[in-house]
MIKOLVEX-240636 format. One record per residue (C-alpha): x, y, z. Coordinates in Angstrom, 1 decimal, always signed. Layout:
BEGIN
u: X&v: Y&w: Z $
...
END
This chain:
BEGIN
u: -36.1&v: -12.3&w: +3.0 $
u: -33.7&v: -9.9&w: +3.2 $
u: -33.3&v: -7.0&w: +0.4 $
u: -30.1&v: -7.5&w: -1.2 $
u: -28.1&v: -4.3&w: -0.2 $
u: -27.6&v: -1.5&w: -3.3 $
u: -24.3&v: -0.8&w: -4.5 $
u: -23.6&v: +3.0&w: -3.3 $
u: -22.6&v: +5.2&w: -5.8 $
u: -19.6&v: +6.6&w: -4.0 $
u: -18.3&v: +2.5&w: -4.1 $
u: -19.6&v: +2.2&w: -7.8 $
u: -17.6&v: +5.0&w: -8.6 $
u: -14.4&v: +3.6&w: -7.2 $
u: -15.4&v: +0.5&w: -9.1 $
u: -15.2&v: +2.3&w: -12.6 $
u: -11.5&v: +3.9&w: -11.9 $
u: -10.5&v: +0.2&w: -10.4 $
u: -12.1&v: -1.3&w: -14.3 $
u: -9.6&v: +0.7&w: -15.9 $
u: -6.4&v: +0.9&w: -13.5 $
u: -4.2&v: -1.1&w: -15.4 $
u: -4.6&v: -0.1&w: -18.9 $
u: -4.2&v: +3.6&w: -18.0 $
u: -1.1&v: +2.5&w: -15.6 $
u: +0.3&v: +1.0&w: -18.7 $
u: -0.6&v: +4.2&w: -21.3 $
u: +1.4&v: +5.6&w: -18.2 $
u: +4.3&v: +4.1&w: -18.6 $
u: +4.7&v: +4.5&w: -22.1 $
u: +3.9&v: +8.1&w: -22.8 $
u: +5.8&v: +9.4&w: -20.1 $
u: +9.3&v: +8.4&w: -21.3 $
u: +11.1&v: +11.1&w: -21.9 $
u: +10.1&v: +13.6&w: -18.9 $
u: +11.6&v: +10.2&w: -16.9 $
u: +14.7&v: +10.6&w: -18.6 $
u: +14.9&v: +14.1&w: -17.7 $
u: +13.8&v: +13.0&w: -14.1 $
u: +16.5&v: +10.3&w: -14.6 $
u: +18.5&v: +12.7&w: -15.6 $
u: +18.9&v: +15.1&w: -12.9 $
u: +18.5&v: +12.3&w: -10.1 $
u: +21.4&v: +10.8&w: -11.2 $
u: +23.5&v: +14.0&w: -11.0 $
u: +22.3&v: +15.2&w: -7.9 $
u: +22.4&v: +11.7&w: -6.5 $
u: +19.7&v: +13.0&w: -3.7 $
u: +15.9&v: +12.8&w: -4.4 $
u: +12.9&v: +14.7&w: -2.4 $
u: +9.5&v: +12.7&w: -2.6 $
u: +6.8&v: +15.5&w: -1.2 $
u: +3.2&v: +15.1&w: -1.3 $
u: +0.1&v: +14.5&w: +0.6 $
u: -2.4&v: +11.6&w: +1.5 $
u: -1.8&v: +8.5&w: -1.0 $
u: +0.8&v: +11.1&w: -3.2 $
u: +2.6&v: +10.2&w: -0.1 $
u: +1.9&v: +6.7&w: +0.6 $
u: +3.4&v: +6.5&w: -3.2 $
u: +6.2&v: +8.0&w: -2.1 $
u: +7.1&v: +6.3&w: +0.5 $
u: +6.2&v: +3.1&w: -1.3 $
u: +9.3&v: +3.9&w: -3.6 $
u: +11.5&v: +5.3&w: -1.6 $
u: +13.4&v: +2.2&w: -0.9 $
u: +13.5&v: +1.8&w: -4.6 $
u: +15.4&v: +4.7&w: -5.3 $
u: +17.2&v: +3.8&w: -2.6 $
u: +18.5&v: +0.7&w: -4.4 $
u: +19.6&v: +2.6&w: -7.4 $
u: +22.0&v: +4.5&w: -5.3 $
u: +19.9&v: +7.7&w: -4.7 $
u: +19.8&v: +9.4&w: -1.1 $
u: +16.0&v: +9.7&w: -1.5 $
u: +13.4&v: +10.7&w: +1.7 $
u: +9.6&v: +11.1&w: +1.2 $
u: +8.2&v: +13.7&w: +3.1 $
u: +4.7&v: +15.0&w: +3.5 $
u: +4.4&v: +18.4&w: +2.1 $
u: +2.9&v: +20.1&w: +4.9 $
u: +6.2&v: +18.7&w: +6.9 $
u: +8.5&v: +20.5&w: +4.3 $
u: +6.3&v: +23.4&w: +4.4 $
u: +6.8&v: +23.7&w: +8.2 $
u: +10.0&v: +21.8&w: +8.9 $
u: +11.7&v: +22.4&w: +5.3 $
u: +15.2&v: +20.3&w: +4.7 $
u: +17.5&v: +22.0&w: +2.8 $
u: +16.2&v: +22.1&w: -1.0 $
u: +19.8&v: +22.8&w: -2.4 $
u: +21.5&v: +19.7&w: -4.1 $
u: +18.4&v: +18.0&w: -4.4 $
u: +16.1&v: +16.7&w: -7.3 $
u: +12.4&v: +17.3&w: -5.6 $
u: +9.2&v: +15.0&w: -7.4 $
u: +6.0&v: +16.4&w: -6.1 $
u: +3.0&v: +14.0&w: -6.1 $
u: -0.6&v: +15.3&w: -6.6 $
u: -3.0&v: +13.4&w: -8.4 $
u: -5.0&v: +16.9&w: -8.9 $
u: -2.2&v: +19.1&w: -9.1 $
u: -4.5&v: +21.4&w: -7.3 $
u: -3.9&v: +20.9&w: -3.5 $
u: -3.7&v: +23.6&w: -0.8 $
u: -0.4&v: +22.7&w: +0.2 $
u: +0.8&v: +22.5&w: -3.7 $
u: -0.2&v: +26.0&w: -4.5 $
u: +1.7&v: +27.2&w: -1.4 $
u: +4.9&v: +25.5&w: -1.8 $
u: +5.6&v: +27.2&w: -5.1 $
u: +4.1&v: +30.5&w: -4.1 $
u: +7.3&v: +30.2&w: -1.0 $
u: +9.9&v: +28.7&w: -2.9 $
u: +9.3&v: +29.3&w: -6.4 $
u: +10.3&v: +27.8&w: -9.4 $
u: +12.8&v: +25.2&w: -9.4 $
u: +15.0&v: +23.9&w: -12.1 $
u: +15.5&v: +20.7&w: -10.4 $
u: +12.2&v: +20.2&w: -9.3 $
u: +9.3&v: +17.8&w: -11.8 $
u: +5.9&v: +16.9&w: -11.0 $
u: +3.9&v: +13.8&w: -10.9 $
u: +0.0&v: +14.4&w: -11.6 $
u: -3.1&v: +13.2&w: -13.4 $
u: -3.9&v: +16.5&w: -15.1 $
u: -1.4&v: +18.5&w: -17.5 $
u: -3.7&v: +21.5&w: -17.3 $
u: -3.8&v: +21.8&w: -13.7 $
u: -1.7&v: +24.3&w: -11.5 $
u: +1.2&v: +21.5&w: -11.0 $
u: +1.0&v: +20.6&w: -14.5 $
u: +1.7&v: +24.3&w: -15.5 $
u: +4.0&v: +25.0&w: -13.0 $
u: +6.9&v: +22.3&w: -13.5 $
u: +7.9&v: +19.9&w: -16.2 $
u: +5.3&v: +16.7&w: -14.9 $
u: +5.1&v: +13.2&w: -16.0 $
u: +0.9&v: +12.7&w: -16.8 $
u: -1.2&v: +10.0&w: -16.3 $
u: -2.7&v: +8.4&w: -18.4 $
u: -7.0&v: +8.7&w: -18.0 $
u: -7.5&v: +11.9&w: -16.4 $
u: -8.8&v: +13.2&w: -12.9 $
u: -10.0&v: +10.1&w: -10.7 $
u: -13.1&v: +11.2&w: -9.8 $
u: -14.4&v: +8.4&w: -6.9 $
u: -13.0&v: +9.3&w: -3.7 $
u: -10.7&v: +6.8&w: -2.2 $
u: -7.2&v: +6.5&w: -4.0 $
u: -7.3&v: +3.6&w: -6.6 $
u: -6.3&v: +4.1&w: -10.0 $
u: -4.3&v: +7.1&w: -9.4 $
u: -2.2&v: +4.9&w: -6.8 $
u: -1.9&v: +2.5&w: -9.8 $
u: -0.6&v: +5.0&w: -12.1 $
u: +1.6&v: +6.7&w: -10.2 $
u: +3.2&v: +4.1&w: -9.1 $
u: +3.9&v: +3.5&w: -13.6 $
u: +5.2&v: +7.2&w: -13.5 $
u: +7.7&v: +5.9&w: -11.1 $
u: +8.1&v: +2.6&w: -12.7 $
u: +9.4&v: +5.1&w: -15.9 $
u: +11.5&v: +6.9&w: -13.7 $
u: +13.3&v: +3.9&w: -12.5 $
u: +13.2&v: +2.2&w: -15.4 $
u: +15.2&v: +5.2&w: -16.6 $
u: +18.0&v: +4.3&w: -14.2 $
u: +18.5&v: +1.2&w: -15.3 $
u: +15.8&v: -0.8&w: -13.6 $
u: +14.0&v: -3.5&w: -15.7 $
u: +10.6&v: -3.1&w: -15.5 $
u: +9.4&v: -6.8&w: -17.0 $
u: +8.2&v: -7.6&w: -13.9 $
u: +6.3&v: -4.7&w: -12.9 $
u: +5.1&v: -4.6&w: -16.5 $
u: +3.7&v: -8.2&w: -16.4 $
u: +2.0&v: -8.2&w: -13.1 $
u: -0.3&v: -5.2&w: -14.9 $
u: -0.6&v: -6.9&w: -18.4 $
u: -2.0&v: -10.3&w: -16.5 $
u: -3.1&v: -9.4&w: -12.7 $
u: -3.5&v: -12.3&w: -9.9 $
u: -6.8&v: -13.9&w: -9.2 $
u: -6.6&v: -13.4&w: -5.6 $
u: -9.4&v: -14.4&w: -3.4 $
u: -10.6&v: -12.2&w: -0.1 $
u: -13.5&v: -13.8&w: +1.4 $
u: -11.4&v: -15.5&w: +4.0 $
u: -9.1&v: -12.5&w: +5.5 $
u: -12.4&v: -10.5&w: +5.0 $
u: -14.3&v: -12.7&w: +7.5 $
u: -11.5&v: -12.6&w: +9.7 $
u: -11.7&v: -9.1&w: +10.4 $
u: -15.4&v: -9.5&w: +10.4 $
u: -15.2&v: -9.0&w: +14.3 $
u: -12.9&v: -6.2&w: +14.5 $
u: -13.0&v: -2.4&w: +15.3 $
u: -9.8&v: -1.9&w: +13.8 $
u: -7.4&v: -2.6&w: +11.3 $
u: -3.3&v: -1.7&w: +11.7 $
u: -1.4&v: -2.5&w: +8.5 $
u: +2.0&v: -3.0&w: +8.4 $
u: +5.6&v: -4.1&w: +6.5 $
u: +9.0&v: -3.8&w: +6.0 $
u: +10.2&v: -3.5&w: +2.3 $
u: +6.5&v: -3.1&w: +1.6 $
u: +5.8&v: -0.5&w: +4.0 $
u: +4.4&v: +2.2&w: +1.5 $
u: +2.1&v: +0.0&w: -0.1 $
u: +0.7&v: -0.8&w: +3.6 $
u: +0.4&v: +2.9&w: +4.4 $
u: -1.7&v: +3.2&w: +1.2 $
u: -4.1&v: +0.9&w: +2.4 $
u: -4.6&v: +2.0&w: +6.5 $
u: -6.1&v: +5.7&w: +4.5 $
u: -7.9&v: +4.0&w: +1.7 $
u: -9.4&v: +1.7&w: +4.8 $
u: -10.0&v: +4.7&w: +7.2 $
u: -11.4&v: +7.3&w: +4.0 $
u: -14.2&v: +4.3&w: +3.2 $
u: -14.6&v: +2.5&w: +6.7 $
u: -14.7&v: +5.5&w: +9.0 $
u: -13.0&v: +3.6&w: +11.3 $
u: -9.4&v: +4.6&w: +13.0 $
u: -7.4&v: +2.5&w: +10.7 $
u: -3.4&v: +3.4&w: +10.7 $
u: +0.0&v: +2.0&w: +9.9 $
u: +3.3&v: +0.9&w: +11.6 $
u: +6.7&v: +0.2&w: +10.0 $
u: +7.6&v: -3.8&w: +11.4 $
u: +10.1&v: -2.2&w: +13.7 $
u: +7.7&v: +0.3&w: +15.0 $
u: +5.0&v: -2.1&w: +15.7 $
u: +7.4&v: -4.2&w: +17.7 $
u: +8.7&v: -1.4&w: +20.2 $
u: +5.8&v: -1.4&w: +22.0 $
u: +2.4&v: -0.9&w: +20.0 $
u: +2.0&v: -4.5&w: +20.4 $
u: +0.1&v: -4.2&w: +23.8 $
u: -3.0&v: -3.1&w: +21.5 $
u: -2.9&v: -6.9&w: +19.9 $
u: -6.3&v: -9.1&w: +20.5 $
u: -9.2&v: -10.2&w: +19.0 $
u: -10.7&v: -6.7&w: +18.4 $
u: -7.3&v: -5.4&w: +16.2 $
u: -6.8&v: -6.9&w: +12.7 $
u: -4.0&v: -6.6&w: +11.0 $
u: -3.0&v: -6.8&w: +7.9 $
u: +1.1&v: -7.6&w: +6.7 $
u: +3.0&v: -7.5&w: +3.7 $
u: +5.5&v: -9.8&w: +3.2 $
u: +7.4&v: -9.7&w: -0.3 $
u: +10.5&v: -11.7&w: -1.9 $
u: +13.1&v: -9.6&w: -0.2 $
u: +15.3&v: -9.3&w: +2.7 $
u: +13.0&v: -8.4&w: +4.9 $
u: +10.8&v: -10.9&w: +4.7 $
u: +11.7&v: -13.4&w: +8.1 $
u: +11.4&v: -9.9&w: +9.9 $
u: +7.6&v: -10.0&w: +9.1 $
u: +7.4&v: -13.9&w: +9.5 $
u: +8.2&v: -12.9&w: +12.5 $
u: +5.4&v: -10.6&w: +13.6 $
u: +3.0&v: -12.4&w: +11.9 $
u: +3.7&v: -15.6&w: +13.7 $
u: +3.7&v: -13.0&w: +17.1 $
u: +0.1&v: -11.4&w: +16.1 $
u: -1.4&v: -15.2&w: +16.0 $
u: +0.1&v: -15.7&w: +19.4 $
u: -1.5&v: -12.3&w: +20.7 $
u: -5.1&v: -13.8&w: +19.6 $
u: -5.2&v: -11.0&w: +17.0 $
u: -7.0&v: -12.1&w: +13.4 $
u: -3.8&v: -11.5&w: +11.0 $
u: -3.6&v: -11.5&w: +7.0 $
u: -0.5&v: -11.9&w: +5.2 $
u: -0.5&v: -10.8&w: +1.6 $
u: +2.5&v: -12.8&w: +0.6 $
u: +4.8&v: -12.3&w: -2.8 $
u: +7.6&v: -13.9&w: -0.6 $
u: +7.4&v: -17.4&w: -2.1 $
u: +8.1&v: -18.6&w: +2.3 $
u: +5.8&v: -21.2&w: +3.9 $
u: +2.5&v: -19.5&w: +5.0 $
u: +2.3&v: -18.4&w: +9.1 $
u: +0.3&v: -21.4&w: +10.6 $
u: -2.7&v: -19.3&w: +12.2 $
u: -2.8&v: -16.1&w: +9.8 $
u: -4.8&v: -15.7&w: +6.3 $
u: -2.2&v: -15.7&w: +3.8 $
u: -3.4&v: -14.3&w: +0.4 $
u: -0.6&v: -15.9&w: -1.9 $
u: +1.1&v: -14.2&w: -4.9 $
u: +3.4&v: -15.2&w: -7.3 $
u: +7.6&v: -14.4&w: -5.5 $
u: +8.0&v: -10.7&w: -6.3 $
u: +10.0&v: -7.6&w: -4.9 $
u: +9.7&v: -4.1&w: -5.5 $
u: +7.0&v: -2.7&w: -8.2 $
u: +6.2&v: -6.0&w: -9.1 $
u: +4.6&v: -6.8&w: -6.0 $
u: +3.2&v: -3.4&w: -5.5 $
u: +1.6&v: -4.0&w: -8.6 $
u: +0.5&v: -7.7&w: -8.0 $
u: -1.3&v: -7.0&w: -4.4 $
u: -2.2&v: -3.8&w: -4.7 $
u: -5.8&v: -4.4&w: -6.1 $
u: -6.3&v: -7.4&w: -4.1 $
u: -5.6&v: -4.8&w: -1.4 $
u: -7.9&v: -2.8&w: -2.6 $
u: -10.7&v: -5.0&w: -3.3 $
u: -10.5&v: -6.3&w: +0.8 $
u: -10.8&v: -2.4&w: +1.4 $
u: -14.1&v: -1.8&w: -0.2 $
u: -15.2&v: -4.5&w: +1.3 $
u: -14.0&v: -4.1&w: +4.6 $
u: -15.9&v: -1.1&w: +4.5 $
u: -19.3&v: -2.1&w: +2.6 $
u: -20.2&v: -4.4&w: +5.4 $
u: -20.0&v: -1.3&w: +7.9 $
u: -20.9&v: +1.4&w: +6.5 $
u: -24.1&v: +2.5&w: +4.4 $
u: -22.9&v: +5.1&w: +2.0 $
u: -19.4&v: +3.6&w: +1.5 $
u: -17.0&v: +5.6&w: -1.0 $
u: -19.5&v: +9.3&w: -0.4 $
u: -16.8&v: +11.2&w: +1.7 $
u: -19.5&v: +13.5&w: +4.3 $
u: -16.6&v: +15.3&w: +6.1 $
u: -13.8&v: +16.1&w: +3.3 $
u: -13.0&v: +16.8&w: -0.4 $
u: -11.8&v: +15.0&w: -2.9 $
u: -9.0&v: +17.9&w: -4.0 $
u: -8.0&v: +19.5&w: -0.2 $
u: -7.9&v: +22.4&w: -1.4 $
u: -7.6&v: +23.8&w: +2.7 $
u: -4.7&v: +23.3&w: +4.9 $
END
């Protein structure tokens, strides 16, 4: 017989954050209420928002983007090494850094070149930490995640900006449900049907944040040159990739967008490529693709409902190739380097 494989500690350690994800999300929410009225605040009279920060800070970022978009706000998520090298104009605009350590290389610099603003907030799980002590921050809830991939600080952030929003008017009962009472999504069929492949490409439209959190949570655990293309992108050309070998992995919520990734999906099957659809559209499934189904959601809501389903496909996406899952042997888990 075969000895039953041991759960590795870096995995086990992603495990604990992932137990605890949406109880802190929700301490989140509520204790950060009135910093996101200040954010609220100033967003609504500079009517322009900056989203900087780096790996999932900026998958979070550009995950709501299109929310604040919806509220009226000229907002563009940038990753902070971009701003630090190709720097739009900072006047007029209310800038929200993301850094779930407050401690990153890029962090430290950006202050130490532009100072302090008195436009400018933070997001972060530590109040003591350089961000936290630099700029007003809205904190979450359950300290420093300690396992390496992004889990629970993806969760929470995404509360901080849940506050934010709800701030300007959004109502958050949605978002707020789908983490009091998450799905029961199973994952054993999508993750046998990338059983085969060498790659995974993730991709959406409204969704197309939450899709670029997952390609670096599945690269940082897998090893494997996983990566991310916006619908449109993936059309114009990247398609020649598609086949049996390239899995990929769609998004498809309750929104406007959601015949545009029908679409591909329906396309991937006919390329022979093995495709799973998490759905919170409330459409027919794609005949030939794996369609983990969700409740009809948009926005936060269905951030928050697929999120750990994503998750949980990652880890073990990545168990069944590689030993030592989750115990990073090339980086850091604060980059504290440019």
């Amino acid at each position: 017989m075969t000895e039953a494989k041991n759960r590795p500690a870096g995995l086990a350690a992603i495990d604990r954050e992932m137990a605890r994800q949406h109880e802190d999300a929700l301490a989140s929410f509520d204790r950060n209420k009135d910093i996101a009225g200040k954010v609220a605040a100033s967003l609504k009279a500079s009517g322009r928002l900056l989203l900087l920060g780096m790996g999932g800070s900026h998958a979070v970022g550009r995950a709501v983007e299109p929310l604040y978009r919806a509220h009226g706000i000229d907002a563009v998520a940038l990753p902070l090494s971009e701003q630090l090298g190709q720097p739009l104009p900072l006047d007029g605009r209310t800038v929200l850094i993301t850094s779930q350590s407050g401690e990153s290389a890029e962090v430290v610099r950006w202050f130490a070149e532009t100072g302090r603003r008195d436009d400018t907030f933070g997001l972060t799980l530590e109040d003591g930490s350089f961000l936290g002590r630099t700029v007003p921050c809205l904190v979450g809830a359950g300290g420093t995640e300690l396992a390496f991939a992004a889990t629970r600080s993806l969760t929470v952030s995404f509360a901080l900006h849940l506050a934010i929003l709800a701030a300007l008017g959004e109502n958050p009962a949605g978002a707020l449900a789908a983490l009091r009472a998450p799905e029961t999504v199973e994952i054993d069929d999508a993750l046998a049907a990338l059983n085969e492949v060498a790659t995974v490409v993730t991709s959406g439209r409204g969704l197309q944040g939450l899709a670029e959190a997952l390609a670096l949570g599945l690269t940082e655990l897998s090893r494997l040159p996983c990566f991310s293309l916006e619908g449109g992108q993936l059309r114009h050309g990247p398609m020649e990739m598609l086949g049996p070998k390239i899995g990929v992995i769609l998004f498809r919520g309750n929104d406007a967008t959601a015949d545009l990734v029908t679409a591909m999906a329906a396309s991937v099957v006919e390329a022979g490529a093995p495709v799973i659809v998490f759905d919170a559209s409330g459409e027919p499934p794609v005949a030939g693709a794996v369609t983990l189904a969700f409740e009809p959601a948009v926005g936060l809501a269905a951030i928050f409902a697929m999120l750990p389903v994503a998750q949980r496909l990652m880890i073990a996406f990545a168990d069944a190739r590689v030993d030592n899952a989750g115990t990073p042997v090339r980086t850091t888990k604060i980059t504290r380097s440019e």
